[in-house]
Structure formats: C-alpha cells, structure tokens
Z-matrix of the N, CA and C atoms (Angstrom, degrees):
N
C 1 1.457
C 2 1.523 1 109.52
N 3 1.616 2 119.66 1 130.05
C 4 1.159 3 114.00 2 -164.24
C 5 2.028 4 102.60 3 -95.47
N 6 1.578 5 96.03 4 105.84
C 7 1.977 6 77.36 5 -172.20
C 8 1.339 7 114.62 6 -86.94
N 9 1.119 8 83.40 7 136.42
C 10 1.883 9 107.89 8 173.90
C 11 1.900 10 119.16 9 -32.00
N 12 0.845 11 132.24 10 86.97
C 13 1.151 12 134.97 11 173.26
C 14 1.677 13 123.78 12 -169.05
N 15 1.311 14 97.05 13 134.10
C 16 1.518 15 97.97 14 -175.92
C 17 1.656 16 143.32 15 -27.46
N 18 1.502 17 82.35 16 -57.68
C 19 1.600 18 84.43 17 155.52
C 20 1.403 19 136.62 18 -47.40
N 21 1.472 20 117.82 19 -56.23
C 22 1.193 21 105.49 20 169.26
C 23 2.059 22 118.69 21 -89.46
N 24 1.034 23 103.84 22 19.76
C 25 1.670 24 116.84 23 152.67
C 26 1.421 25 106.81 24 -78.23
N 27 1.076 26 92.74 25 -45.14
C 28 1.960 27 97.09 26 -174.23
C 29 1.606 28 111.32 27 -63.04
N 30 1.550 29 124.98 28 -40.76
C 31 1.200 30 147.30 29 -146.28
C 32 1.748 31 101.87 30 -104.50
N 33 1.302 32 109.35 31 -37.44
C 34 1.351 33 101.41 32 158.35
C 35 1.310 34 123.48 33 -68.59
N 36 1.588 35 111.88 34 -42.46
C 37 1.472 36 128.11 35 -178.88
C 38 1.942 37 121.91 36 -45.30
N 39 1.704 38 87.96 37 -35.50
C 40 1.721 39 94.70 38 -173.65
C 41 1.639 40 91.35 39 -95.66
N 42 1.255 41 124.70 40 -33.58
C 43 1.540 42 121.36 41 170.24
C 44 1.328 43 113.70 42 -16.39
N 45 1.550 44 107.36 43 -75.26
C 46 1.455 45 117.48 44 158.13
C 47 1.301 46 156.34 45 -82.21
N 48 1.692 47 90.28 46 1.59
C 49 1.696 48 94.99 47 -176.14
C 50 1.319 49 93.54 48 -120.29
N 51 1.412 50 127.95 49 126.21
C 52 1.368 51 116.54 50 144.03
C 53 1.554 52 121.95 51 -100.65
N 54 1.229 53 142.06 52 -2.10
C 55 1.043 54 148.53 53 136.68
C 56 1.555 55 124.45 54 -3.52
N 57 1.459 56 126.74 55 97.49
C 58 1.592 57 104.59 56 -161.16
C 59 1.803 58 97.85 57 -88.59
N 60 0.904 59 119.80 58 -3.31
C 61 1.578 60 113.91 59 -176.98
C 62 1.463 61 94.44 60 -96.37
N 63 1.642 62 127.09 61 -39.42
C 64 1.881 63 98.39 62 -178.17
C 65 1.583 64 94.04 63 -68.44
N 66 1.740 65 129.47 64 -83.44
C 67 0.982 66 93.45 65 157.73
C 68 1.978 67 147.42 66 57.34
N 69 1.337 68 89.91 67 -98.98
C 70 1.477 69 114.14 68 154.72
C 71 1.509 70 103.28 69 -57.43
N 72 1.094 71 125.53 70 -81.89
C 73 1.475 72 151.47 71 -143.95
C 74 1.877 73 87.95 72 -51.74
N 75 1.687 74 114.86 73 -66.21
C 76 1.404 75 104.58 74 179.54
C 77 1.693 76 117.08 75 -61.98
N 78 1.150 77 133.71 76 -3.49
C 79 1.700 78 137.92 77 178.33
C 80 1.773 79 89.22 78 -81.78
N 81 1.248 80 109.64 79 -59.17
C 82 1.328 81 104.92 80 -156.90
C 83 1.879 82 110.25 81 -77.15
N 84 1.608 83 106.28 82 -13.65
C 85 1.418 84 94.89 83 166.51
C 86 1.734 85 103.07 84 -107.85
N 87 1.360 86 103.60 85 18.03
C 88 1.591 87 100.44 86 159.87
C 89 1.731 88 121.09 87 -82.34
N 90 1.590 89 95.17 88 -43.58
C 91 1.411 90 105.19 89 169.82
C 92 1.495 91 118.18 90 -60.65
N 93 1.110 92 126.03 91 -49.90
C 94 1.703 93 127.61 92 162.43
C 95 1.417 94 112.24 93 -20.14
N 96 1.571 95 92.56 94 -69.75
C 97 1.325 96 107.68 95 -141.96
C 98 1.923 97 108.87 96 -80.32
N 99 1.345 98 107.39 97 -6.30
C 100 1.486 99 128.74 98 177.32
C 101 1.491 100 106.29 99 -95.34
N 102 1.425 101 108.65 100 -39.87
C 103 1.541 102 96.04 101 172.61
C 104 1.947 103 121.15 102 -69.00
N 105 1.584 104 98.40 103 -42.55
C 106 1.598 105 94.57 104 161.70
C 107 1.677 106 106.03 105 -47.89
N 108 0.990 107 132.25 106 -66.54
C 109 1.628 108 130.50 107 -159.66
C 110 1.430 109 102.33 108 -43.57
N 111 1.807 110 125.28 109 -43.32
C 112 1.528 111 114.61 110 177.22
C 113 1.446 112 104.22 111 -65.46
N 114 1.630 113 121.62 112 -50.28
C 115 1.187 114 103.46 113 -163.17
C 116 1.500 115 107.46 114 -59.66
N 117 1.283 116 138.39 115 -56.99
C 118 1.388 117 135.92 116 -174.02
C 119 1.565 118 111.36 117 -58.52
N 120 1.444 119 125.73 118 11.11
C 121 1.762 120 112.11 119 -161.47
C 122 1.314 121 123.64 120 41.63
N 123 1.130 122 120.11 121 55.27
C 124 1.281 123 129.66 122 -175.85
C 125 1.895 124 105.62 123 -108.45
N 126 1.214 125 109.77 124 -171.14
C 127 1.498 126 130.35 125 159.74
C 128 1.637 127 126.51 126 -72.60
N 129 1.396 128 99.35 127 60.41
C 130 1.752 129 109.89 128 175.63
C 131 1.582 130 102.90 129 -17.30
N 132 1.450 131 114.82 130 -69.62
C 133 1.681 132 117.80 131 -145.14
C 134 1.543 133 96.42 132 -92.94
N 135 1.022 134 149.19 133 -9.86
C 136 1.317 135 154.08 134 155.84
C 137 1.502 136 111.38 135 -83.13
N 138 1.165 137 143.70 136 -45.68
C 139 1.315 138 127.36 137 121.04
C 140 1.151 139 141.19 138 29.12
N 141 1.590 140 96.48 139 -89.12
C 142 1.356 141 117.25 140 -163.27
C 143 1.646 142 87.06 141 -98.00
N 144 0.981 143 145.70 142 -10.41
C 145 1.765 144 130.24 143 -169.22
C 146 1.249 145 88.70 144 -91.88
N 147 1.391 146 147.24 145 -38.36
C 148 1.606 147 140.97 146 167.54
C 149 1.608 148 107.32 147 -64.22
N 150 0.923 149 143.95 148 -5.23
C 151 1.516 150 138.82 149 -173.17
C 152 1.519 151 87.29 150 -104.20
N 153 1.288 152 115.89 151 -70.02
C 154 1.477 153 113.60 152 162.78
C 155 1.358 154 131.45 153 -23.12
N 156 1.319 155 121.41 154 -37.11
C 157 1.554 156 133.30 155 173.29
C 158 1.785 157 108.31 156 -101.66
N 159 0.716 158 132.47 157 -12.07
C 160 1.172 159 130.74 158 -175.19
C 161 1.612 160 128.55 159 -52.75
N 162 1.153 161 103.68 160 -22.17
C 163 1.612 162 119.41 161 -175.83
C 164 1.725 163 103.74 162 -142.58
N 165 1.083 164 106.25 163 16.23
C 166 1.790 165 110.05 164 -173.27
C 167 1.744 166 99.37 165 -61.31
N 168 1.184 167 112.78 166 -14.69
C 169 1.655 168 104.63 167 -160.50
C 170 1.567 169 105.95 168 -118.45
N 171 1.457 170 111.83 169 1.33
C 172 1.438 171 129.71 170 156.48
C 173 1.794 172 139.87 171 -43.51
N 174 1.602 173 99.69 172 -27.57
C 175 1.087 174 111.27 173 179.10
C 176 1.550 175 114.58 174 -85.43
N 177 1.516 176 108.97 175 -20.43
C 178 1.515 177 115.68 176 -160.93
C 179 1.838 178 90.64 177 -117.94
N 180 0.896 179 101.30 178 -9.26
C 181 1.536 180 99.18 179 -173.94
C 182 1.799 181 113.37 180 -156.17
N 183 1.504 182 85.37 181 63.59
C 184 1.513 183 102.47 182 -178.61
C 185 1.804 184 109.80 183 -73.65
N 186 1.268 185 121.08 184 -15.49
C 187 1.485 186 105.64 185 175.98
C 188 1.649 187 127.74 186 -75.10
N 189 1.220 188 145.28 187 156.90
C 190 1.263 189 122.49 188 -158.96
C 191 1.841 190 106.45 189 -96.73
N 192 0.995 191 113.66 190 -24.42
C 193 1.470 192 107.46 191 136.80
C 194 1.108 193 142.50 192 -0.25
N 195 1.722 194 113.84 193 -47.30
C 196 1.601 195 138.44 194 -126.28
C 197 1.977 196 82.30 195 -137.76
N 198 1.277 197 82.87 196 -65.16
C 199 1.378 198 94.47 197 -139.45
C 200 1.778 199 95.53 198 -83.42
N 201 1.687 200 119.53 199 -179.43
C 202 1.857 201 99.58 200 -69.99
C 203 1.194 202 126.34 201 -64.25
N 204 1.783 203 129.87 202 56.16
C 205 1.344 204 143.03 203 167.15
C 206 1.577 205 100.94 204 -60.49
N 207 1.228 206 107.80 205 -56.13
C 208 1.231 207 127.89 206 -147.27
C 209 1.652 208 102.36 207 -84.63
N 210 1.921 209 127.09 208 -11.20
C 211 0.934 210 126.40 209 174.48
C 212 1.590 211 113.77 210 -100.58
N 213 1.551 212 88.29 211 -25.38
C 214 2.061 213 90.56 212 179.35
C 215 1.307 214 108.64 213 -79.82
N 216 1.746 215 133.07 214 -22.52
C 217 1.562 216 126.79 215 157.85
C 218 1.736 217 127.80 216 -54.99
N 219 1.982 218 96.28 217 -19.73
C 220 1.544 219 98.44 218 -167.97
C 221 1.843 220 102.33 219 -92.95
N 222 1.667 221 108.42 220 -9.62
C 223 1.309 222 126.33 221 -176.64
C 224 1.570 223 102.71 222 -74.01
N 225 1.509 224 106.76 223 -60.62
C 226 1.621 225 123.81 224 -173.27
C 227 1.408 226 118.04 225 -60.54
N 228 1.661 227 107.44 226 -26.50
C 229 1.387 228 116.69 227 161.26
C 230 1.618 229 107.12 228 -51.69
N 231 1.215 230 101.43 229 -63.53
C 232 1.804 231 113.75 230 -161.64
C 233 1.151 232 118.87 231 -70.87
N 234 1.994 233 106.91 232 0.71
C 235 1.489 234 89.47 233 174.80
C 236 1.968 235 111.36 234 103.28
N 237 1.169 236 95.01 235 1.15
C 238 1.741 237 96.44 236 -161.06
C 239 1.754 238 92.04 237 -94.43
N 240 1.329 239 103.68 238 135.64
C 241 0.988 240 132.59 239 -165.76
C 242 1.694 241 104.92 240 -65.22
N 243 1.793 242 121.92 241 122.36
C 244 1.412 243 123.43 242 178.74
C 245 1.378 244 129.75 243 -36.05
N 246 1.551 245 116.38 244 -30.76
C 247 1.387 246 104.71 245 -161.47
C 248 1.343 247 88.66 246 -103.46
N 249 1.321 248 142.33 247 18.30
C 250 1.390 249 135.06 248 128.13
C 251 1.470 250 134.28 249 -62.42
N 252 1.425 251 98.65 250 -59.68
C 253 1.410 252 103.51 251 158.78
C 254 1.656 253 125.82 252 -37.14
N 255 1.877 254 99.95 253 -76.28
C 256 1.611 255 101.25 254 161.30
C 257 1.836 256 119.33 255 -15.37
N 258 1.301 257 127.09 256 -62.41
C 259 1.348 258 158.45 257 -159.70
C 260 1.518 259 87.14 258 -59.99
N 261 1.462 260 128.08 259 -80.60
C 262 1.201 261 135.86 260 175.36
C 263 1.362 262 115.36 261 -39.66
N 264 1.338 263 126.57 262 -67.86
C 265 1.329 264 135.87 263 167.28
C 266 1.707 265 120.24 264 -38.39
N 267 1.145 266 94.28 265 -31.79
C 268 2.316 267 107.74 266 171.00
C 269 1.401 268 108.01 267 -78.28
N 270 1.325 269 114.86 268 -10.18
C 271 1.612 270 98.50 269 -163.65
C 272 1.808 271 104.44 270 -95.07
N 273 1.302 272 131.20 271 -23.72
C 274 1.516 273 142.20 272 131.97
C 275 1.216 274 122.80 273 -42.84
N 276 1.323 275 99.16 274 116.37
C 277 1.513 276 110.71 275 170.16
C 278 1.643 277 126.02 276 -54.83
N 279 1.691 278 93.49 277 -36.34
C 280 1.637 279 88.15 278 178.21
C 281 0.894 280 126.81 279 -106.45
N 282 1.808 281 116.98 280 27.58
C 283 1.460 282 114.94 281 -172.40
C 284 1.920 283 104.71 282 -82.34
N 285 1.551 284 105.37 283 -17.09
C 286 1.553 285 118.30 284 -174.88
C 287 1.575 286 102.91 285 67.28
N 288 1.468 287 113.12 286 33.81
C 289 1.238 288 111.92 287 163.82
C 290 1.794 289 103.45 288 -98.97
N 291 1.231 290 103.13 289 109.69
C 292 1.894 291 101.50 290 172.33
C 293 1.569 292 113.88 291 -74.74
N 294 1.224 293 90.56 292 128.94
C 295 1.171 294 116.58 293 178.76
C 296 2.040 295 109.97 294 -60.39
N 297 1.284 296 119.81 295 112.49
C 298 1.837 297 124.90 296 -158.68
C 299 1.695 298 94.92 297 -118.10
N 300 1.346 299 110.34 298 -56.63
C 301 1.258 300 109.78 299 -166.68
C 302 1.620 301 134.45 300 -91.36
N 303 0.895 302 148.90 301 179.11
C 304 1.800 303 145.77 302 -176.43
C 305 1.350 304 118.25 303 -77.62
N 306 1.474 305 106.99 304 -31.07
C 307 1.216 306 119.41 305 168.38
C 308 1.462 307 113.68 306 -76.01
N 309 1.116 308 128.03 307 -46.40
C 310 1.683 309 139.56 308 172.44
C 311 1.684 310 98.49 309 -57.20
N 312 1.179 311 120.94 310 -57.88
C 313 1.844 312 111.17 311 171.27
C 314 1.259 313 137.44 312 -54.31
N 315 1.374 314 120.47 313 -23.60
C 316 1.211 315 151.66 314 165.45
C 317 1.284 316 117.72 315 -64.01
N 318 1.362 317 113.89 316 -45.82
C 319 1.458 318 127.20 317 -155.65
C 320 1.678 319 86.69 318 -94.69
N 321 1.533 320 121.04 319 -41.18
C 322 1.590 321 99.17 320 -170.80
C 323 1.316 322 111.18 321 -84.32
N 324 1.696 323 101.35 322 -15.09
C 325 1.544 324 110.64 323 170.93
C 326 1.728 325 121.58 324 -56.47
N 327 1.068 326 115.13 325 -42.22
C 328 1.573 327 120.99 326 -175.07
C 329 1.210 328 99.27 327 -101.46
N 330 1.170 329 142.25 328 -28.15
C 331 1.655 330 128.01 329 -170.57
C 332 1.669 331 107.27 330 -49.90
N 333 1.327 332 107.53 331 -55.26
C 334 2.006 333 116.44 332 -166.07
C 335 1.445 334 91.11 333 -71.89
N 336 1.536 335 120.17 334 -53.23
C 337 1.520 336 115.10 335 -155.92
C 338 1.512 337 111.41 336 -87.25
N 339 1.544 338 118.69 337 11.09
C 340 1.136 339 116.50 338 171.07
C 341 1.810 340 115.12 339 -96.17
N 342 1.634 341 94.93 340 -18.17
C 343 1.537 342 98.40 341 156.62
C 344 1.225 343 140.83 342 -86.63
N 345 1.430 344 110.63 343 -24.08
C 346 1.419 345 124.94 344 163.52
C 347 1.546 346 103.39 345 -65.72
N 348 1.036 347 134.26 346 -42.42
C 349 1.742 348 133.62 347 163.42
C 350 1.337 349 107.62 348 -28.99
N 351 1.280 350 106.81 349 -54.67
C 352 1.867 351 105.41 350 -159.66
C 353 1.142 352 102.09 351 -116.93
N 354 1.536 353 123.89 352 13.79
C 355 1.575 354 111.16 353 144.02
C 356 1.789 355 109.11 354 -88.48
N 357 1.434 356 109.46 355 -16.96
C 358 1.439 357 89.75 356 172.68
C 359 1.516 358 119.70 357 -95.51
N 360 1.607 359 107.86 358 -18.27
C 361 1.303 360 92.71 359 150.51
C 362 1.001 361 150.38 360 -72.25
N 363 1.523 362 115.12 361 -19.65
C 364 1.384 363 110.85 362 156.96
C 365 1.335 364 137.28 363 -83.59
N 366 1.436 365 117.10 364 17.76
C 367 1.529 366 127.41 365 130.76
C 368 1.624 367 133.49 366 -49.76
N 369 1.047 368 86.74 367 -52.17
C 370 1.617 369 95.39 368 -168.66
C 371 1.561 370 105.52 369 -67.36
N 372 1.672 371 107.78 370 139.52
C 373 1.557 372 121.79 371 -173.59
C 374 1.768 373 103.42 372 -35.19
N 375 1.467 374 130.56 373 -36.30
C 376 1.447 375 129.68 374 -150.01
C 377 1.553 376 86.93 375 -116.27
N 378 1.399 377 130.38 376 15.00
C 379 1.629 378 124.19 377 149.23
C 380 1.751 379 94.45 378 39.21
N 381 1.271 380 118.35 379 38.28
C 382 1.280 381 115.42 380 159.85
C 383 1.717 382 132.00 381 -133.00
N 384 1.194 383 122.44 382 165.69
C 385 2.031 384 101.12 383 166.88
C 386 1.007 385 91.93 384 -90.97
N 387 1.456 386 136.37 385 -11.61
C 388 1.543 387 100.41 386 -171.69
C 389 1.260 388 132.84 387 -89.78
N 390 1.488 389 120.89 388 34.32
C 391 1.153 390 149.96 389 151.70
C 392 1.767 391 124.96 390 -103.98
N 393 1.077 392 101.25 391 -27.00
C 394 1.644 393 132.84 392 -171.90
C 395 1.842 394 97.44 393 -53.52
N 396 1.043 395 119.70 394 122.70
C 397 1.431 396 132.12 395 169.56
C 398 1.601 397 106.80 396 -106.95
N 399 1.385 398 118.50 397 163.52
C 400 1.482 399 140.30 398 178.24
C 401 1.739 400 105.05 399 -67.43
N 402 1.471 401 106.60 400 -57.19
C 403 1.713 402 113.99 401 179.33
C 404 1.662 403 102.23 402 -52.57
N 405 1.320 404 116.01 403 -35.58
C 406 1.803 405 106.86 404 -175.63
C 407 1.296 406 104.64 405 -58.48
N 408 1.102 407 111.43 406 -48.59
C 409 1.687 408 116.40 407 -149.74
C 410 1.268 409 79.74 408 -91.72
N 411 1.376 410 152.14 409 -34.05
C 412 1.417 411 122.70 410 178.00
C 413 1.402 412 122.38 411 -71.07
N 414 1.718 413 114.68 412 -17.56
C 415 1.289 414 114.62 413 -159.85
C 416 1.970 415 89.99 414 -85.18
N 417 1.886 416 103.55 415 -32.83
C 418 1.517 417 86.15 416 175.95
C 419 1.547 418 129.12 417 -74.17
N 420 1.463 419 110.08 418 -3.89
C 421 1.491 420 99.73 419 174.75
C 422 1.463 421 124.63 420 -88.50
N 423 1.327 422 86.74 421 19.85
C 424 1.900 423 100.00 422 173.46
C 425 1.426 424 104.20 423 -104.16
N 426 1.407 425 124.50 424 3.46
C 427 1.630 426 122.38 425 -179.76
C 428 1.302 427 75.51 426 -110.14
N 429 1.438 428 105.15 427 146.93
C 430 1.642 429 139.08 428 -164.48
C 431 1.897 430 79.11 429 -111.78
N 432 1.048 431 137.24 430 -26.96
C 433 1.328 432 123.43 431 -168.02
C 434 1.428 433 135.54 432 -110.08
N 435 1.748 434 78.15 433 -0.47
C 436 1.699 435 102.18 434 173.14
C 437 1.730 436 112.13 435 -90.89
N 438 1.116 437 92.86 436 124.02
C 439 2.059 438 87.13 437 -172.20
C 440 1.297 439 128.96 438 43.25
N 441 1.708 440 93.60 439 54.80
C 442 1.848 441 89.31 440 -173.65
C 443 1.059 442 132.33 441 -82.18
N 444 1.673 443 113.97 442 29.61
C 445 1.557 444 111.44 443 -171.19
C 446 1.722 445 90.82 444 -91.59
N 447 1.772 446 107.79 445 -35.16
C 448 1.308 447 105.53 446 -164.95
C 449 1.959 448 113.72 447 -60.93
N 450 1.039 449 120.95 448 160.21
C 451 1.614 450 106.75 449 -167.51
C 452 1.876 451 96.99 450 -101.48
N 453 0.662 452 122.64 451 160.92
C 454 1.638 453 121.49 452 173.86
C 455 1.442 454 104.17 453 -88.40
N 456 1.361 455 109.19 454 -69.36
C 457 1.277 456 116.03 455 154.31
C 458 1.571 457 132.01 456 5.41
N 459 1.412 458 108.18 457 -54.52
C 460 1.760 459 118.86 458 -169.96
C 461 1.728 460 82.57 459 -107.57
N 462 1.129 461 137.98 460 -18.23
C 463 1.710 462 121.56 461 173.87
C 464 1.757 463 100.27 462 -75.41
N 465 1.203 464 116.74 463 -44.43
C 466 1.325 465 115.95 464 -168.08
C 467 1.805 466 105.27 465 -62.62
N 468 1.526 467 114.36 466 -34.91
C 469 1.210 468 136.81 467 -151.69
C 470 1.748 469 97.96 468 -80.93
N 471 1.539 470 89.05 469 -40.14
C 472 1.714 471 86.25 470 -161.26
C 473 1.956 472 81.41 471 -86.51
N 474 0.985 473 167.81 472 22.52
C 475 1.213 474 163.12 473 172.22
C 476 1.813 475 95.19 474 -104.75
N 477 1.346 476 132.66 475 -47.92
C 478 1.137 477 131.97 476 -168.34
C 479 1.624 478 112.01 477 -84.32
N 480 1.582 479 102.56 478 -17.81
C 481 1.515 480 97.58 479 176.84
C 482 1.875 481 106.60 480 -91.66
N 483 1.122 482 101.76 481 -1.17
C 484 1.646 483 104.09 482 171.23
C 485 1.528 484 101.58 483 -106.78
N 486 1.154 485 134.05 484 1.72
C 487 1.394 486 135.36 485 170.48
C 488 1.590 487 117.61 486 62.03
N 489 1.879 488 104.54 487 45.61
C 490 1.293 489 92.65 488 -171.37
C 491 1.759 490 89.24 489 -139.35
N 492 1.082 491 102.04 490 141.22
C 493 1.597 492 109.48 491 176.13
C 494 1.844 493 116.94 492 -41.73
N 495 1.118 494 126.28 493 145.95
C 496 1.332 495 125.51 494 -134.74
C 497 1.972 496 96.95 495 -92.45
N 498 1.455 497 104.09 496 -22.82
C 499 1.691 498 103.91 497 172.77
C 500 1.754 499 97.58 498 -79.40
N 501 1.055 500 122.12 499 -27.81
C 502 1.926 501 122.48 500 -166.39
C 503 2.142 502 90.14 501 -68.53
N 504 0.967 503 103.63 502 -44.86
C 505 1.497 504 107.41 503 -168.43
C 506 1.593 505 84.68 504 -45.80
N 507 1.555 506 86.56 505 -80.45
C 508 1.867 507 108.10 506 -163.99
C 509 1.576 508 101.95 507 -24.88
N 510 1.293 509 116.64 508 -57.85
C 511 1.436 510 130.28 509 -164.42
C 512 1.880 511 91.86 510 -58.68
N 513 0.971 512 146.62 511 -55.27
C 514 1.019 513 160.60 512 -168.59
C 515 1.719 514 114.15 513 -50.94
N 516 1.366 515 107.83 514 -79.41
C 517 1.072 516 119.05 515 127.89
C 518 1.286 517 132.05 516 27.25
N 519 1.717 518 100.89 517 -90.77
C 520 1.452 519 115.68 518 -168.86
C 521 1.335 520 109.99 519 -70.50
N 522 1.903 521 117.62 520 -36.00
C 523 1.232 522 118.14 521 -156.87
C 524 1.986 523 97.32 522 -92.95
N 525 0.895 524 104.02 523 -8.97
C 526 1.625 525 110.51 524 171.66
C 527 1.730 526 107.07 525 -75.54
N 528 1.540 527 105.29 526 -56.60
C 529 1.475 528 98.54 527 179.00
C 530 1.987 529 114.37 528 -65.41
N 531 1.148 530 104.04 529 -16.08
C 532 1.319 531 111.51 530 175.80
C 533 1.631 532 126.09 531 -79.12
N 534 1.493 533 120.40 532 -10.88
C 535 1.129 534 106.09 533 141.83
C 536 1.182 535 149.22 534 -102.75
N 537 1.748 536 105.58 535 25.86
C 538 1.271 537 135.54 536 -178.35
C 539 1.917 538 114.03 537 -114.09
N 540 1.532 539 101.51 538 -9.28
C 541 1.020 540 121.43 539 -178.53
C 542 1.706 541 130.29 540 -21.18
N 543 1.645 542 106.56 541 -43.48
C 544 1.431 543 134.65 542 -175.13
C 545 1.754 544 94.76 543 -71.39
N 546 1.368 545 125.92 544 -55.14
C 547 1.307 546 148.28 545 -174.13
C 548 1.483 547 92.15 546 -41.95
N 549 1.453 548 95.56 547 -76.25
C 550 2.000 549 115.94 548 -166.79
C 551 1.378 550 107.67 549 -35.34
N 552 1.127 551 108.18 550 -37.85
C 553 1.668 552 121.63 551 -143.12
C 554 1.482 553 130.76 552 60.03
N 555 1.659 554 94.90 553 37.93
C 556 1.572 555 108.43 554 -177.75
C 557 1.664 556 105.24 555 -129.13
C-alpha cells in the first residue's frame, strides 16, 4: 500500500523525474494547488501529494498516449489509493476522465496556469512573482507568441470551472506560488 505522504510523493516524484524544471513545475503546482485546499477547507497535505504526482510519469512517458496512463498503472501497482489516481487522470484533457470533484478542478486549474506564472515571471528584469501582478500575466495571454505551448483556452477554462473570474485565479495563483517562492526559484 502506497501511504499518502509527502515524502514519499516527493521520492516517487524524483524516482521518475530528473528534470529540475518539471521538478519545479510539480512544487509550483503543489503550492497552488495546497493553497486552494486552505482556501476551500479542504485536505492541504493530500492535496498537495496529488499535485505532486500528477505529472511524475511525464518525463519517461512524455507522449499523450502514455501519459498519465502510464503513471496511474505505476500508482495502482503501489497500492495508491483511486480517488488519487482518478484526480491525476482528470487533469488531461484526453484521458476522457471528467473532471466531478474540487480537487480534480483545482488540479487542472493550476497545473497550465502555474506555468504560464513562471514563464512570465521569468521575463521580468527581477525573474521573480514576487513582483508579478494578475494585469501582467493577463496582458501576456493576449500575445499568441508568448508561451505558446500553454493553451489560453484551458487557463480561461480552469478559472471558470472554479467559478472565479479569470484575473482572481491569476491573482491567486501568484500569491500561492509566492510563498513558496525561495523553493521555485522565482
């Protein structure tokens, strides 16, 4: 049985990722996705150990094919409990897993827009969020050429499936990755 706790979220996570920017990428949609859990009264550390796993199987199985098929079989092996898995499996568009629960909205909510965060922070002269405002990052998702892998589309999407106006996310967001800031390296 794989038990729930950070540490070994963390320990599976580098298992498979050596990548120091995804890596990055799951800290900074760990921090997101833990700060929603206080604001909603939810499960902070259960939470954040699925944001943490969410893309763990990305590095070895970057095609979408693969991926995260290929991380919720290495979960179900270990024992890790379904409505984690489920959770992981919602945050892909093409897994045709619908997204039901708060935790599943959250998680597809911050995954894209926690990278568009720190691609626009790492524009700015002080390569940090903690300068980073909501109007920046909105004014860059109107350049089609700024981070165009990220979709606008699924930023706007994951803001409307949490039912909150699309700068409140961003704003949200930023100040979540900002007390993790030292971590990020932003």
């Amino acid at each position: 049985m794989f038990e729930l706790t950070r540490e070994n979220a963390w320990s599976l996570l580098t298992e498979y990722t050596t990548s120091e920017s995804l890596r990055k990428h799951a800290l900074a949609v760990e921090a997101a996705v833990r700060g929603y859990a206080r604001k909603y009264g939810e499960d902070e550390e259960m939470w954040g150990i699925v944001a943490l796993l969410h893309d763990f199987d990305y590095e070895r199985y970057p095609d979408l094919k693969d991926h995260p098929f290929q991380g919720a079989e290495i979960l179900r092996e270990r024992g890790c409990p379904e409505y984690v898995i489920r959770a992981i499996l919602s945050h892909g568009e093409h897994t045709n897993t619908p997204r039901e629960s708060k935790l599943e909205h959250v998680l597809f909510a911050c995954d894209e827009m926690t990278g568009f965060v720190t691609a626009a922070a790492l524009v700015r002269p002080s390569k940090s969020v903690r300068d980073l405002e909501a109007a920046s990052v909105m004014k860059r998702m109107k350049d089609k050429a700024f981070a165009k892998g990220v979709s606008r589309d699924d930023l706007r999407k994951g803001a409307e499936e949490l039912g909150l106006p699309l700068d409140e996310h961003i704003a949200n967001v930023i100040g979540f990755m900002r007390e993790r800031a030292d971590v990020l390296g932003l």
